[in-house]
N, CA, C and O of each residue as an XYZ file, in Angstrom:
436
protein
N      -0.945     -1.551     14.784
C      -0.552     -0.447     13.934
C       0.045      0.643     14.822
O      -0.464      0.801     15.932
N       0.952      1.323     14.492
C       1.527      2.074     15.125
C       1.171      3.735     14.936
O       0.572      4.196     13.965
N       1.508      4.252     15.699
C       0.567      6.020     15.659
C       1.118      6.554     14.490
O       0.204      7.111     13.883
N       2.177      6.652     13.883
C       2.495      6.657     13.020
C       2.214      6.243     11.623
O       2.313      7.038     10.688
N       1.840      4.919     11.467
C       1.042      4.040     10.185
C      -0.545      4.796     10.521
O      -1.313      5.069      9.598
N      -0.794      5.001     11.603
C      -2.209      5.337     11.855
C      -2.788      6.734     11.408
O      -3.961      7.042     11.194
N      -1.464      7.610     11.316
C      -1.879      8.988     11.112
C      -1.673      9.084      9.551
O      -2.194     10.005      8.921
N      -0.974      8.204      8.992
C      -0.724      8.091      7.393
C      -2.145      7.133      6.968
O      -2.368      7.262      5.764
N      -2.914      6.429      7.496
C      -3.987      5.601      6.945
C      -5.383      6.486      7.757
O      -6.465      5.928      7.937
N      -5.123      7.837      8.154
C      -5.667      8.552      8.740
C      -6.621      9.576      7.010
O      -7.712      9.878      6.525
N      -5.374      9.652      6.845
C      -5.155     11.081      5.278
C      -6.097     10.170      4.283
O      -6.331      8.974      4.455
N      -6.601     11.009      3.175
C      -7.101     10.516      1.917
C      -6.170     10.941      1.096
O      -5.161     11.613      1.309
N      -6.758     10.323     -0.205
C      -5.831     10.340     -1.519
C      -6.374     11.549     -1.915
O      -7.542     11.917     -1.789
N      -5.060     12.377     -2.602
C      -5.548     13.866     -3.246
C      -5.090     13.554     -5.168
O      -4.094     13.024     -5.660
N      -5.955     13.978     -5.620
C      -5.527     13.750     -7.468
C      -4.546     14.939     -7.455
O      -4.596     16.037     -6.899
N      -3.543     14.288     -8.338
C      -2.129     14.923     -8.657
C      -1.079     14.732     -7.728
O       0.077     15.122     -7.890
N      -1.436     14.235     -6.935
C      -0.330     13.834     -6.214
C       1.256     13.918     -6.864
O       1.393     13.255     -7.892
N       2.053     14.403     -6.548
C       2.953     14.762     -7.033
C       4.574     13.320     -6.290
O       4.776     12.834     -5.178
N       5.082     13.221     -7.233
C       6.242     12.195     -6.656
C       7.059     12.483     -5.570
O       7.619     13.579     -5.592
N       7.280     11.641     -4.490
C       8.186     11.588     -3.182
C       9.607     11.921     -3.697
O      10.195     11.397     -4.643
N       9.950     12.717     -3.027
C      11.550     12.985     -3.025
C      12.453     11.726     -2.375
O      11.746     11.132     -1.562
N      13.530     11.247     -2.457
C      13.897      9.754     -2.018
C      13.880     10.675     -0.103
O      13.020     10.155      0.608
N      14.231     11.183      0.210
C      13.817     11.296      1.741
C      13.032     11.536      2.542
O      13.186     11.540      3.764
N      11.720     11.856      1.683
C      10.193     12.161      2.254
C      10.194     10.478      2.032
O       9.997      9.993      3.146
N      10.307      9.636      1.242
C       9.790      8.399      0.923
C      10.711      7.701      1.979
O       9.986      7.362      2.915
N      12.163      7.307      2.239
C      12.626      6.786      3.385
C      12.344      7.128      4.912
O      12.583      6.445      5.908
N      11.656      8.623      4.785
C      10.968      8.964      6.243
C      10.007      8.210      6.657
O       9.963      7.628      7.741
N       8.788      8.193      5.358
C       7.580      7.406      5.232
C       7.383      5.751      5.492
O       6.459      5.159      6.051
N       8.784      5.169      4.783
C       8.809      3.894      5.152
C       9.047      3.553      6.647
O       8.738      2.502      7.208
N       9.221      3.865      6.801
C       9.508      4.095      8.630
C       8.428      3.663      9.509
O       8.627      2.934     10.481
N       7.121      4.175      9.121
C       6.079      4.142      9.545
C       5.396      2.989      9.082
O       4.300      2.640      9.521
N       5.695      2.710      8.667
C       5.217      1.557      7.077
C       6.080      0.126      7.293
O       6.969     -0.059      6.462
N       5.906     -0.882      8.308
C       6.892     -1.866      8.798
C       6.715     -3.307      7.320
O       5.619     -3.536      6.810
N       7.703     -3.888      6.997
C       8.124     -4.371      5.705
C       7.665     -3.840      4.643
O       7.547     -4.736      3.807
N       7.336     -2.835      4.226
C       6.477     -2.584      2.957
C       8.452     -1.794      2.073
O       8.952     -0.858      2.697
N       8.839     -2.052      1.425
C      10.395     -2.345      0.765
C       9.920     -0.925     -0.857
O       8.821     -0.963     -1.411
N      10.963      0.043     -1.231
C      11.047      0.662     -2.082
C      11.417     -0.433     -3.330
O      12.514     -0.975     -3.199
N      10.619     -0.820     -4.530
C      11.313     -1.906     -5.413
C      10.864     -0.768     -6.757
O       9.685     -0.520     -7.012
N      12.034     -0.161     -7.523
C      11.977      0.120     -8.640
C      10.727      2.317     -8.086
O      10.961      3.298     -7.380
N       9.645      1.879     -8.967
C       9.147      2.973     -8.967
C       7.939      2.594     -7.872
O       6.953      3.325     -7.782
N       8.061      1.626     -7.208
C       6.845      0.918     -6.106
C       7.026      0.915     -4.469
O       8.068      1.129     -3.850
N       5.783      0.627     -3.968
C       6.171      0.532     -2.755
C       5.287     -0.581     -2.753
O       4.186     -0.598     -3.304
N       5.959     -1.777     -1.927
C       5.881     -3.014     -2.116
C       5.920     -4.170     -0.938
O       6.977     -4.170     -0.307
N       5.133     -4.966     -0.615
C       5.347     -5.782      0.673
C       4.157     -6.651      0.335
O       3.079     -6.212     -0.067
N       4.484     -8.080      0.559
C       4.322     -9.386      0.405
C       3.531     -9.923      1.514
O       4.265    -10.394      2.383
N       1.866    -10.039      1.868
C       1.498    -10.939      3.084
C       1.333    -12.367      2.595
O       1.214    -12.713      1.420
N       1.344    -13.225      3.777
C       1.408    -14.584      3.835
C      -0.154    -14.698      4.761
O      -0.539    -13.792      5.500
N      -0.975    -16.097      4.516
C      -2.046    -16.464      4.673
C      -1.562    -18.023      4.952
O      -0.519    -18.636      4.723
N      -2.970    -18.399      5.626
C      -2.999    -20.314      5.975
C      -3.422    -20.626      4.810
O      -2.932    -21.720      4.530
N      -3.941    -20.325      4.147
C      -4.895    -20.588      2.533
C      -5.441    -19.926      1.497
O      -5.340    -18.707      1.357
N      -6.100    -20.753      0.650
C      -6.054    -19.618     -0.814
C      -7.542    -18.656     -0.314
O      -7.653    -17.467     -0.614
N      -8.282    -19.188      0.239
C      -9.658    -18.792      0.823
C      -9.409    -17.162      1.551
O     -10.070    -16.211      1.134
N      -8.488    -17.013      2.557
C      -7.788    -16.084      3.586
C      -7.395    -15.025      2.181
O      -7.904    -13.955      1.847
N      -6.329    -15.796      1.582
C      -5.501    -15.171      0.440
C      -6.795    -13.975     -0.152
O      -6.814    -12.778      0.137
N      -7.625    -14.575     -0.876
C      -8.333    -13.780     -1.456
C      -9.771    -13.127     -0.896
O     -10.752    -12.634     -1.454
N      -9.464    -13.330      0.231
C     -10.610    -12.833      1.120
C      -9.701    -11.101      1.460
O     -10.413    -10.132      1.724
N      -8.709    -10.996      1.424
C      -7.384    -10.537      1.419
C      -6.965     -9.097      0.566
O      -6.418     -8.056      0.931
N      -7.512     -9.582     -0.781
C      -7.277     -9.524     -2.121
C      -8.450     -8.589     -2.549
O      -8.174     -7.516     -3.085
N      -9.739     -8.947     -2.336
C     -10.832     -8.621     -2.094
C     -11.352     -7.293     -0.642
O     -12.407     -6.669     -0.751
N     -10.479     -7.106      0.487
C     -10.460     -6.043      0.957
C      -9.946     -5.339      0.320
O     -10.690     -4.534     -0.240
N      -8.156     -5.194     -0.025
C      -7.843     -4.154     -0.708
C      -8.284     -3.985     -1.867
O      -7.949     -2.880     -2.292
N      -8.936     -4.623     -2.640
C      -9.685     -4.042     -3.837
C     -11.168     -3.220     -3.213
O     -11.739     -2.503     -4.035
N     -11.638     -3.294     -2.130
C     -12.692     -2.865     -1.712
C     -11.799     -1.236     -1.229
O     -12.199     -0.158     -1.671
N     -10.924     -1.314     -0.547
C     -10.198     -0.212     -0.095
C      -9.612      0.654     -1.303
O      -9.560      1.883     -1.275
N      -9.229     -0.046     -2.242
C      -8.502      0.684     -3.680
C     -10.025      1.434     -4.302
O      -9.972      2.632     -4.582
N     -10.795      0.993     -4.413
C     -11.940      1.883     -4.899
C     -12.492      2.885     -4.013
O     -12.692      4.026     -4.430
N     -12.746      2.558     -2.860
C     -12.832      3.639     -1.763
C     -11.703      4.686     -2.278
O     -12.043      5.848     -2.502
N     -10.457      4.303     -2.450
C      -9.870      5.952     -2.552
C      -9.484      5.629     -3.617
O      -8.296      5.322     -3.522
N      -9.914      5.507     -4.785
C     -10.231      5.716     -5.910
C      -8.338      5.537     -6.467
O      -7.978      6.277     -7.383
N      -7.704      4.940     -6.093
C      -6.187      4.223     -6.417
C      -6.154      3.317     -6.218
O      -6.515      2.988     -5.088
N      -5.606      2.053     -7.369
C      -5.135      0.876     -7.466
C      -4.338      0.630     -7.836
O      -3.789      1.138     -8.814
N      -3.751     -0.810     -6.769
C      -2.572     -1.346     -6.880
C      -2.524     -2.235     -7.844
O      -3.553     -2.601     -8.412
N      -0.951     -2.842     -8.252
C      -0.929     -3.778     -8.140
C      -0.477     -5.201     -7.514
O       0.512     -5.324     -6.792
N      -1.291     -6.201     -7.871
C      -1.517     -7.193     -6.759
C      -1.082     -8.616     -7.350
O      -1.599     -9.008     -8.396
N      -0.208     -9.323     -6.731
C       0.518    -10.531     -7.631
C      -0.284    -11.572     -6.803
O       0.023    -11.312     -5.639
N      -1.043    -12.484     -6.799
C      -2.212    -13.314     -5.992
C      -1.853    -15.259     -5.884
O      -2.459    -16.073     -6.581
N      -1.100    -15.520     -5.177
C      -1.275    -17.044     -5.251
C      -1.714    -17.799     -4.134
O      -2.372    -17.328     -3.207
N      -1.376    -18.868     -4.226
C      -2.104    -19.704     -3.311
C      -0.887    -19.641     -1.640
O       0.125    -20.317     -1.456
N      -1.592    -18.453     -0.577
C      -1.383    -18.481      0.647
C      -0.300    -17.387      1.047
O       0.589    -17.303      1.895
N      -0.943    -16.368     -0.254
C       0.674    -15.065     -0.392
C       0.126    -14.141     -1.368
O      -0.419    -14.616     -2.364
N       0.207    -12.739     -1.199
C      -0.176    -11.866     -2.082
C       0.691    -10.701     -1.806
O       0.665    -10.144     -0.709
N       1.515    -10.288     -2.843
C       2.086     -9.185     -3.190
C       1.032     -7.866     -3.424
O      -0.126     -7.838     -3.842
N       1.603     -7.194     -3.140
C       0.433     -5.613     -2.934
C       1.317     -4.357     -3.510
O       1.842     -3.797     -2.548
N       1.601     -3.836     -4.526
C       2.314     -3.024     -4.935
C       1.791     -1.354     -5.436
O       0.992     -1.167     -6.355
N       2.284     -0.499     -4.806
C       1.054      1.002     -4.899
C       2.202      1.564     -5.799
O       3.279      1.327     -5.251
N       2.314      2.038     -6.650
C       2.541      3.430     -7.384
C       1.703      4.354     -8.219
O       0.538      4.151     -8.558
N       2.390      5.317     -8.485
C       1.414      6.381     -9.458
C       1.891      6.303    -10.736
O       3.021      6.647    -11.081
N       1.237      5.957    -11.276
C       2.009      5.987    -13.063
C       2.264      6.906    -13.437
O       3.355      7.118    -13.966
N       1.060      8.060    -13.253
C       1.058      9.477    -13.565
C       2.196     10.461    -13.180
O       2.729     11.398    -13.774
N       2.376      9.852    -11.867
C       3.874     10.807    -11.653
C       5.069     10.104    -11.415
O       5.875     10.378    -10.526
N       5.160      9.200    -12.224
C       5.965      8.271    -12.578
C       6.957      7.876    -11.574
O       8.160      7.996    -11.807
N       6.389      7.289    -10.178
C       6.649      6.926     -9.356
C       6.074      6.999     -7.745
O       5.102      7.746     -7.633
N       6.402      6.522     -6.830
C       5.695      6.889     -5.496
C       5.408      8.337     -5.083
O       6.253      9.229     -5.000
N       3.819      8.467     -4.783
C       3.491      9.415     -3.778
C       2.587      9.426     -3.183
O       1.642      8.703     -3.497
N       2.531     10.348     -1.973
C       1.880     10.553     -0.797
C       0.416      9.595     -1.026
O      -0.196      9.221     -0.025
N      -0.011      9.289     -2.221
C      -1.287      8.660     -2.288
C      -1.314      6.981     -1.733
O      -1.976      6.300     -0.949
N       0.115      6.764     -2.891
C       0.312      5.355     -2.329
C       1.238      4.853     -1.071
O       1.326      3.672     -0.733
N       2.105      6.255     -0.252
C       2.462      5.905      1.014
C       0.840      5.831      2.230
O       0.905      5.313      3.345
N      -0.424      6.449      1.671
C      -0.944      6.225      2.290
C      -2.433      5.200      2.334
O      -3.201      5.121      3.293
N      -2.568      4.444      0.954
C      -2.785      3.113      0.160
C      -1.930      2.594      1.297
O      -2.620      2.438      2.304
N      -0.570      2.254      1.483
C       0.094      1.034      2.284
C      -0.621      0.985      3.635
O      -1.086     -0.028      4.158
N      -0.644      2.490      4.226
C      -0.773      2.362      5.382
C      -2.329      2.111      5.726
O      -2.632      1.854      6.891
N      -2.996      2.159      5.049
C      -4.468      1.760      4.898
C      -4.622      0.134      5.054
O      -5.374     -0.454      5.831
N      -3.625     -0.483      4.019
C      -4.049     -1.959      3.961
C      -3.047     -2.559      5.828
O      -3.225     -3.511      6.588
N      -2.249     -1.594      5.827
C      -2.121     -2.493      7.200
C      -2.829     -2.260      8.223
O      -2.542     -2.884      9.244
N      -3.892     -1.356      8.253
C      -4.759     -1.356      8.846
C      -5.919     -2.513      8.654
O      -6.603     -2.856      9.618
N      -6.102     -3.114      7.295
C      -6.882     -4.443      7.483
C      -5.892     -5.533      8.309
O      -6.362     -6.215      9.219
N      -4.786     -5.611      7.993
C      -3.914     -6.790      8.865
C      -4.084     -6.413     10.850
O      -3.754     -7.143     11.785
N      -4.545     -5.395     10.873
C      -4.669     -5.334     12.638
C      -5.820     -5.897     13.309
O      -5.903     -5.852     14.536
């Protein structure tokens, strides 16, 4: 993880979080290595040896999504799981779920 992903999975989630401007959010991805802007999401795909890994996987970030009290969503198959953070409430990415991403790549280290 880089000092950067580290100081963003550093922060907690604040309620109300308010929506990323598109250049606070392209700054952010920066820090944030494959995780891709798709629609109103921030979004990135891990790969596993098996379905076991997969949802062993699946099962941290749901342990991490309740810890800071935001959940993703999560597309789950056999040896691959999509991980997708937005805010519904502010009808699109912010600071909560740029720092949701940088949290779960802290389980991948």
């Amino acid at each position: 993880m880089t000092d950067a992903t580290a100081a963003l999975a550093a922060q907690d989630c604040r309620p109300d979080a308010p929506k990323l401007a598109d250049a606070e959010l392209t700054a952010h991805l920066a820090a944030l290595p494959g995780w891709i802007h798709t629609g109103e999401a921030l979004e990135k795909e891990f790969r596993f040896p098996d379905f076991a890994r997969t949802i062993a996987f699946v099962n941290e970030v749901a342990a991490l999504a309740e810890r800071c009290d935001h959940h993703p969503d999560m597309g789950v198959h056999y040896g691959r799981c999509t991980v997708a953070w937005s805010t519904h409430s502010a009808g699109g990415i912010t600071m909560n779920d740029v720092i949701c991403a940088a949290k779960v790549e802290g389980l991948r280290s």
